[in-house]
C-alpha positions as CSV (number, residue, x, y, z in Angstrom):
1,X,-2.5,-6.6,-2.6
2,X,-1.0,-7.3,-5.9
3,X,-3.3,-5.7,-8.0
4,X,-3.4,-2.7,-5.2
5,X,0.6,-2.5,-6.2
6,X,-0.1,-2.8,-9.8
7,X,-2.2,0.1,-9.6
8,X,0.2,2.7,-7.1
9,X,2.9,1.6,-10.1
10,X,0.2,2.8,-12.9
11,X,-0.5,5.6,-11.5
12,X,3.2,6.5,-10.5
13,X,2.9,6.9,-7.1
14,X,5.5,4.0,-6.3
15,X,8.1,3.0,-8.1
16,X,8.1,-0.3,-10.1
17,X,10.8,-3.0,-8.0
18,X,10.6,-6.6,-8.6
19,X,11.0,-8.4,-5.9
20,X,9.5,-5.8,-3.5
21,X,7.8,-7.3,0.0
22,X,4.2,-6.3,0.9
23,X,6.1,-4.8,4.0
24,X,8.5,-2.2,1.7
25,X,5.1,-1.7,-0.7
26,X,3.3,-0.4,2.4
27,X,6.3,1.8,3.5
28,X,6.8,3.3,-0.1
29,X,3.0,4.1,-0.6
30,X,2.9,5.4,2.7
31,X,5.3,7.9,2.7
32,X,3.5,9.2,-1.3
33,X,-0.1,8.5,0.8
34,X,0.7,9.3,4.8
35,X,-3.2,9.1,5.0
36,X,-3.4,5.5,4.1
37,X,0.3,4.8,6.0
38,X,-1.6,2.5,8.6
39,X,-4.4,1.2,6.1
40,X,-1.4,-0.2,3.8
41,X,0.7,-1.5,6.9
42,X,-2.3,-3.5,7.8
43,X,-2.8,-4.9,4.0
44,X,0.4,-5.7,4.1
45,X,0.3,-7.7,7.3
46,X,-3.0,-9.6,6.0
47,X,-1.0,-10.5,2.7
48,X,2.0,-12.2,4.5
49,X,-0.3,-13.6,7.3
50,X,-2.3,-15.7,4.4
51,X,0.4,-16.0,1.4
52,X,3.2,-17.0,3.7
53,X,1.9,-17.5,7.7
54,X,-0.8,-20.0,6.7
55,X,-3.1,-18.4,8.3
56,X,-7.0,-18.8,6.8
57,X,-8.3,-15.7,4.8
58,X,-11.4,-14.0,7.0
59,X,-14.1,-11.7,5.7
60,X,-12.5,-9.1,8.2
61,X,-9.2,-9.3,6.1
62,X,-11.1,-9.2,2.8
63,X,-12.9,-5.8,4.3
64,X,-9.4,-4.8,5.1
65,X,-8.3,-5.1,1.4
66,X,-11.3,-4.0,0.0
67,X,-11.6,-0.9,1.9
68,X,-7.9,-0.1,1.1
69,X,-8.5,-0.4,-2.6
70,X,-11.2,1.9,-2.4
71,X,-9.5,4.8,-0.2
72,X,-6.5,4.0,-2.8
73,X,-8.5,5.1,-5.8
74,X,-9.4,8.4,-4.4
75,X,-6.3,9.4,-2.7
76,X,-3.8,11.3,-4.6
77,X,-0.2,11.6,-3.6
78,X,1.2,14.3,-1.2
79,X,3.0,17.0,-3.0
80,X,6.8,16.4,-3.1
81,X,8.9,18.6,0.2
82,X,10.8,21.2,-1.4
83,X,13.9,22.8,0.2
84,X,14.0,26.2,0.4
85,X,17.6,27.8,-0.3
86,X,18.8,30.6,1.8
């Protein structure tokens, strides 16, 4: 998940904050990448599960990562809402 943020902050699709939880990452990227908004949750979930729950890394939470980084590279951010002024 760490390289996944490196990569949404390289390609400027989230903003670079230090400090930022897994949790806020998924929300940010989610609102640039609705598509992926459940995809990231879920990444985000496995990441705390393992690096703070204790809980054991599985192959099904690798495929969970995996798969995000993949659907990641392809996506491209959703075009900014613009207000229209009467």
């Amino acid at each position: 998940l760490r390289a996944v943020a490196r990569d949404l902050e390289d390609r400027v699709i989230v903003d670079s904050t230090p400090g930022r939880t897994a949790g806020e990452l998924a929300a940010e990227a989610g609102r640039a990448l609705p598509a992926l908004a459940a995809e990231l949750a879920a990444a985000a979930r496995v990441f705390d599960d393992v690096t703070y729950g204790e809980v054991p890394g599985t192959p099904e939470a690798y495929r969970v990562m995996c798969a995000l980084d993949e659907h990641l590279r392809a996506a491209r951010p959703a075009p900014p809402v613009r207000m229209e002024t009467p």
